[in-house]
DRENVEX-520765 format. One record per residue: residue in one letter; x, y, z of N, C-alpha, C in turn. Coordinates in steps of 0.02 Angstrom, whole numbers, plus 50000, padded with zeros to 5 digits. Atoms other than C-alpha are relative to their C-alpha. Layout:
N
aXYZXYZXYZ ...
END
This chain:
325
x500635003449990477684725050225499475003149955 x500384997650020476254727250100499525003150031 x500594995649979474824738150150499374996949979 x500614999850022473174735750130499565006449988 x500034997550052472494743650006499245002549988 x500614998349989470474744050041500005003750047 x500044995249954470174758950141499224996050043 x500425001249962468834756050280499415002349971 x500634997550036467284757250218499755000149905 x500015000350048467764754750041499754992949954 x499935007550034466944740849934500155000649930 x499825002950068467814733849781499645000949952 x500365000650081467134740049635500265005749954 x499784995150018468084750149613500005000650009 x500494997849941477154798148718500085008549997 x499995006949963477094804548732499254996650023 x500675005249965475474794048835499555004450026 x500614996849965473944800448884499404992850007 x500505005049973472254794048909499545001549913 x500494998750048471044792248745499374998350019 x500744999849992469224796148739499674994949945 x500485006050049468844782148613499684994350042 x500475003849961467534770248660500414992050001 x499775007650017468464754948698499454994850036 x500675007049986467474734748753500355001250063 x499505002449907467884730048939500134994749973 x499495004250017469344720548947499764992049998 x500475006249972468214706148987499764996649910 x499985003050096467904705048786500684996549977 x499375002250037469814703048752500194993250037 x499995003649959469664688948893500164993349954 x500035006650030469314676048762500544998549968 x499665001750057470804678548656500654997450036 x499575005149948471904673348807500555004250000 x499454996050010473464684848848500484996349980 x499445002150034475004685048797500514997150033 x499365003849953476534675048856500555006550004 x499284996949960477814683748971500575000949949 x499245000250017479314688848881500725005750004 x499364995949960481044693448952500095007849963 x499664993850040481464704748798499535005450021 x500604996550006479724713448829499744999749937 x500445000350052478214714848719499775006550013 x500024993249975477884733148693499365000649929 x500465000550011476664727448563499295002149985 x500694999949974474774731748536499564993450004 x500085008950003474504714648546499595000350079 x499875001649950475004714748705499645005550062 x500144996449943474294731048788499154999549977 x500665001150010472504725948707499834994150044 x499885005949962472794707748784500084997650065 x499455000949937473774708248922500474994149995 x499435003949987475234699148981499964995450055 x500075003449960475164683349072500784998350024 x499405003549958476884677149189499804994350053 x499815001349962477444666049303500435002050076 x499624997649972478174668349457500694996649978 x499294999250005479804659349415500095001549925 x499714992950038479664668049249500095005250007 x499864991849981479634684449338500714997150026 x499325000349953481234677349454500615000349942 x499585000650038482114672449298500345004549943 x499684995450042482074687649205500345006450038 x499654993949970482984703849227499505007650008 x500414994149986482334720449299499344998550019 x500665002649988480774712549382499894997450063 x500305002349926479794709449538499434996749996 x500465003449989478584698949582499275003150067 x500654996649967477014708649643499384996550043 x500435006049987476024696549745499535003950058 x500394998149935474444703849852499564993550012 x500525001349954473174698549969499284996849938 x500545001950029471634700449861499795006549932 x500024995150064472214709549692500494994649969 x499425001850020473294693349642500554999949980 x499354995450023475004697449568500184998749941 x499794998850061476094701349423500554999850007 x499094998950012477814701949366499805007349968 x499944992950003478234721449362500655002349974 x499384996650024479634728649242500205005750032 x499734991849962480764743049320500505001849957 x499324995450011482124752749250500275003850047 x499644996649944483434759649384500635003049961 x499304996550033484974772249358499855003850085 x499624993749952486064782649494499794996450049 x499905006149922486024766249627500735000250012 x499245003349999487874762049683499854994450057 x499725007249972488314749249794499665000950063 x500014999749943487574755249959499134999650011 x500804998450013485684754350009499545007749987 x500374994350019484664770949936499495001850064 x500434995549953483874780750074499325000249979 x500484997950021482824789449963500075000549922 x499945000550076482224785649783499355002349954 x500544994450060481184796249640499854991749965 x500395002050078479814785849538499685000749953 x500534997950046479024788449402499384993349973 x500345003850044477444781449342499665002249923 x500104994750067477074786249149499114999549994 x500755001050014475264787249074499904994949952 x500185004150008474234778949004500054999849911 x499695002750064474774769748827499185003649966 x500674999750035473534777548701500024999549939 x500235006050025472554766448640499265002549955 x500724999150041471194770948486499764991949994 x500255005550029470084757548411500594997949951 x499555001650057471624749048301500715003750013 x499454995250014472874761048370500345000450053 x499774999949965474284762448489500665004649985 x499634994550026475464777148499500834994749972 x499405001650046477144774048364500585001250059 x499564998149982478094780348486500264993350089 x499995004549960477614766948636500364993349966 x499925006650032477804753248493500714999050005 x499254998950008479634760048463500434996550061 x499785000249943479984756348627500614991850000 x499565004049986481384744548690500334998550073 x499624999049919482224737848871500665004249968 x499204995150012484054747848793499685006850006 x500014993050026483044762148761499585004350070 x500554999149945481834761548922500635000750043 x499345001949959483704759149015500405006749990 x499634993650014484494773648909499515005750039 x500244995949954483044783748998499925001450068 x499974999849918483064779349169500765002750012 x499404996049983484934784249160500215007849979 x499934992649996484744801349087499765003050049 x500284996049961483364807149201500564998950068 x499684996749908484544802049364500595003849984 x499554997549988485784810249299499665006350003 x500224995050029484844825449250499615003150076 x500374997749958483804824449417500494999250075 x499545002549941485524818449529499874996750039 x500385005749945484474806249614499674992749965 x499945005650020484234790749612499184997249982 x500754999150051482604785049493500104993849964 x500245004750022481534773349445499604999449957 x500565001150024480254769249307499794993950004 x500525006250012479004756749306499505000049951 x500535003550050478054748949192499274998250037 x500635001849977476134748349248499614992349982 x500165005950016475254732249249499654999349908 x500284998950063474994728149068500495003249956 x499584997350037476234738148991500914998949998 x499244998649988478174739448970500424993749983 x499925006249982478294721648965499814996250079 x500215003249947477564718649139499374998249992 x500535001650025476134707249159499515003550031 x500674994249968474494714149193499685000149962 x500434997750034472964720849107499785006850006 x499834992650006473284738449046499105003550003 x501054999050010471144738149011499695001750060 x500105000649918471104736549192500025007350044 x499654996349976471904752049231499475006250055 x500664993649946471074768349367499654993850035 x500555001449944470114754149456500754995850057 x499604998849961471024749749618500594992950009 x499825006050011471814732149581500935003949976 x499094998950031473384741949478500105003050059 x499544993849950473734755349614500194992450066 x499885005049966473804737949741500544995549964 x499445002150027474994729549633500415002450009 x499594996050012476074741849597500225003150065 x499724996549916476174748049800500284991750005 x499615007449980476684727049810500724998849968 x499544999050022477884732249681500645001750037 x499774995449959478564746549787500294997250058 x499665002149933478844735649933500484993549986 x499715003850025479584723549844501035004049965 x499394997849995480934735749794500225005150031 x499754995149948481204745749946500464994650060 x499485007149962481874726250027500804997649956 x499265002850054483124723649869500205004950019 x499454994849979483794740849885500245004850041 x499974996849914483594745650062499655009049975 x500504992549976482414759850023499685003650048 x500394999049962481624768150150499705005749984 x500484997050023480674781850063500035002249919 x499984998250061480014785949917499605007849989 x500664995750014479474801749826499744997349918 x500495000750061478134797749673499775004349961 x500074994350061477774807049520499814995449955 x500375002750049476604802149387499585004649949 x500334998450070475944806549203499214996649998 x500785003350012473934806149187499924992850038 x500605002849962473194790649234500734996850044 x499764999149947475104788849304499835001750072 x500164995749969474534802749395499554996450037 x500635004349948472964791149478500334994850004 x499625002149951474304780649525500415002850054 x499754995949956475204793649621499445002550057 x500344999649972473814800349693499594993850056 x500135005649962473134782049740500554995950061 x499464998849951474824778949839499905003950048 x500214997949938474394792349934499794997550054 x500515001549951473054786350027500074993850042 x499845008849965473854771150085500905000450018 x499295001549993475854772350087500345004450054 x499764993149948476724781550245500764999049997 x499235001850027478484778350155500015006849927 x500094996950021477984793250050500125009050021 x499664994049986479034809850069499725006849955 x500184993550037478434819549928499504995649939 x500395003450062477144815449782499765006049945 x500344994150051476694824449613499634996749941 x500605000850048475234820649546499775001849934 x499944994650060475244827049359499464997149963 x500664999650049473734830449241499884991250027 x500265006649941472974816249372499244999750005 x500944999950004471004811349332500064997950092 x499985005249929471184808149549499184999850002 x500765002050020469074808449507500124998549951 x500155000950048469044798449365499195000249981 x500735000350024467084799149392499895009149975 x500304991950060467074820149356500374999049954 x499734999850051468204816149222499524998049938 x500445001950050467084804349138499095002950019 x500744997549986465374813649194500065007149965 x500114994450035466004829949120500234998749916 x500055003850052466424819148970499214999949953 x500695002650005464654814348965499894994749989 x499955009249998464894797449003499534999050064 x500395004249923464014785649129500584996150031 x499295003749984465764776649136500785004549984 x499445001350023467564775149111500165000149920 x499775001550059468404777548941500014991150000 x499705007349992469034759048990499124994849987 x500705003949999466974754749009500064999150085 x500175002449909467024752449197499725005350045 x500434993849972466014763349300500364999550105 x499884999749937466994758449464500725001150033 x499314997049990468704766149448500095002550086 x499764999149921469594769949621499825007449999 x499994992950013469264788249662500235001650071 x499384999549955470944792549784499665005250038 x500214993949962470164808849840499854998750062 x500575003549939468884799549945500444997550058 x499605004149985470274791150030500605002950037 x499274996949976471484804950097499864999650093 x500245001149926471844803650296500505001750017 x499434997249975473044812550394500524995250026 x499685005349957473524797750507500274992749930 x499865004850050473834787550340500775000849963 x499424999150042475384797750279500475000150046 x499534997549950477004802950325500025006650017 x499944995349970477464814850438500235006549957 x499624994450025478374825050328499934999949909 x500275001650073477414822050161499775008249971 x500124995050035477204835750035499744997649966 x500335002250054476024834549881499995006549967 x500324997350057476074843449721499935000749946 x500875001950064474494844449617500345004449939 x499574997350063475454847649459499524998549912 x500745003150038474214850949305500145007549949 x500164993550048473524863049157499185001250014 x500734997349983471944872649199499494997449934 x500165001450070471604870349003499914993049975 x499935005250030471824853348990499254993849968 x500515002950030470634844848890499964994149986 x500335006250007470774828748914499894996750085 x500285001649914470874825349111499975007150018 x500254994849964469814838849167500305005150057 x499814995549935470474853549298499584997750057 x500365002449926469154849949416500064992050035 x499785005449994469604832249403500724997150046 x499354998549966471304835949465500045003550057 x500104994349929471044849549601499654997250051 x500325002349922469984839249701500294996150022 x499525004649962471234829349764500405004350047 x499694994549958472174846349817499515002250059 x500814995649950470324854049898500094992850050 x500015004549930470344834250015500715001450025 x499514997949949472384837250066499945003850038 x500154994049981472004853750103499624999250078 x500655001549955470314848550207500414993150053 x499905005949957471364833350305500775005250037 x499304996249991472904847450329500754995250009 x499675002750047474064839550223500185004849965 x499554988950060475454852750138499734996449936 x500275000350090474814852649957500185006749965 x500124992050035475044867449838499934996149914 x500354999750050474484866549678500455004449939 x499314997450031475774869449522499474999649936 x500384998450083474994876949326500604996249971 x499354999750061476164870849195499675001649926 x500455002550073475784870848992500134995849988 x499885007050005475584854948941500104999649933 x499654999950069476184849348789499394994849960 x500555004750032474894838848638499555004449974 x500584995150008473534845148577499224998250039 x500484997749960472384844648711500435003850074 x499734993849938473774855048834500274994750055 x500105006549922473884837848933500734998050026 x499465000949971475734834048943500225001850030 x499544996349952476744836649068500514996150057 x499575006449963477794821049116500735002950018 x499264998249974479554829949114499805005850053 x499984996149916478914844249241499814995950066 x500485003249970478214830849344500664997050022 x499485002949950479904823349379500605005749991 x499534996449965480934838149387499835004350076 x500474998449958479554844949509500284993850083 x499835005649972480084827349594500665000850042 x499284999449972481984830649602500005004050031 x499894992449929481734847849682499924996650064 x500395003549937480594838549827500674994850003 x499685008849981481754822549841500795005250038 x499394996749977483364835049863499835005350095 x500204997249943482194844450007499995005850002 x499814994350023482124859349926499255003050026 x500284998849947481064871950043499305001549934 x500624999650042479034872349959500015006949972 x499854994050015479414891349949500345002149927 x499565002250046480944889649843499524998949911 x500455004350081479844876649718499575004349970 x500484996050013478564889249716500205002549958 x499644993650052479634902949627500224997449955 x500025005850086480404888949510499654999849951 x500635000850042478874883749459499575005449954 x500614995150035478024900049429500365003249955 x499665000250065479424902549304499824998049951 x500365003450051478514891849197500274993150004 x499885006350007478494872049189499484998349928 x500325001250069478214865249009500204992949994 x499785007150030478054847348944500094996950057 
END
């Protein structure tokens, strides 16, 4: 059953991939040029993540690897997945990943997103389960991957509502009944935004995660959003004991250094678990790029430890081994 997705009191207004500080238009400029048509193979494009991607629902039914995301009052999308390490029986419990955010200069979109392919997005979802022995998912964020959406859109609370319609959409195909979540940057403020709403949530790792995108862009020295929107979701606000599960862990997985989503940006999501007593601990890694920011592969091996039930103790000493990249 979907969730609802407005917290009480909340009104609407809010690779590898990161987030870029270039000044982009609100998406509301690219409005005129009309998105792009749905297509099975995917459009991985900058066409397409400047644009967006328009579907159908029985073009979502008709293609492969795809759900049909349909809310309340965030309308829906067709949502690409990649799955590996399913067999035949329904999955208990399944690792997702959400990646970051495609970056996007004035004219520019990383070579390495463009490269991209469903064989090659397929060859990855089957290394990591093997690599993590559990069974794993990526998704494509609205706007990207080939799923439709508007990637422009992204941090305000419309994607994290999709994408939980996603979630329930494939916890009925493959008899899921929990998930743990792990996310790359503004990933990461999808992970975090799950939080605050999903009680099918066993473990979550939040990585180099603006979960304030407003101190992100205020220690920026912005009045807004990179994106231009000044009313991004901010998950923090939003944590509630009686909202999760019982047996939920979170961790705030990050670089103190990181220079492009802020430390303090990240930690305050740990400082509200903390304050609602909610297990949280708080994981350094070095991040990889040159602003220190990566850190998508500790972010789902961080994942597999948690998903296997491996005691917070344990992870601890792992971790403080060093997590890189």
């Amino acid at each position: 059953m979907h969730q609802n997705f407005h917290p009480k009191g909340f009104n609407k207004v809010l690779v590898t991939w990161g987030f870029t500080s270039a000044l982009l238009a609100p998406a509301a400029s690219h409005a005129q040029f009309g998105r792009i048509e749905f297509s099975d193979a995917g459009d991985f494009s900058e066409s397409a993540i400047m644009r967006g991607v328009k579907a159908t629902q029985a073009q979502c039914a008709a293609a492969a690897n795809t759900v049909w995301a349909a809310t309340v009052h965030s309308g829906a999308e067709c949502i690409k997945y990649w799955k590996a390490g399913f067999g035949d029986q329904p999955v208990k419990r399944a690792i997702v990943f959400f990646h970051g955010d495609i970056f996007v200069g004035v004219g520019q979109t990383s070579q390495t997103y463009l490269d991209l392919s469903n064989a090659r997005l397929q060859k990855n979802a089957e290394d990591w389960a093997r690599w993590l022995g559990w069974p794993y998912i990526f998704i494509g964020r609205p706007g990207t991957h080939g799923s439709s959406g508007n990637h422009m859109q992204r941090r305000r609370i419309d994607e994290s509502v999709i994408i939980s319609a996603a979630l329930d959409e494939l916890k009925k195909r493959y008899g899921i009944e929990e998930w743990v979540v792990a996310g790359q940057s503004g990933g990461g403020h999808v992970t975090a935004s799950l939080i605050t709403e999903r009680a099918d949530i066993v473990c979550a790792v939040p990585t180099s995660a603006p979960s304030s995108p407003r101190i992100r862009w205020e220690m920026m020295g912005r009045t807004k959003d990179t994106t231009n929107y000044a009313d991004s979701y901010e998950p923090w606000k939003f944590v509630a004991r009686d909202k999760v599960n019982p047996q939920l862990r979170v961790f705030v997985l990050g670089n103190p250094n990181d220079k492009n989503v802020f430390w303090a940006s990240q930690t305050v999501m740990a400082d509200a678990l903390q304050k609602a007593q909610i297990p949280v601990q708080v994981l350094e890694g070095e991040g990889t790029g040159p602003d220190a920011h990566g850190l998508s592969n500790s972010s789902r091996i961080v994942a597999g430890w948690c998903a296997r039930d491996m005691r917070t103790e344990e992870m601890m000493v792992r971790a403080g081994k060093g997590l890189k990249g």
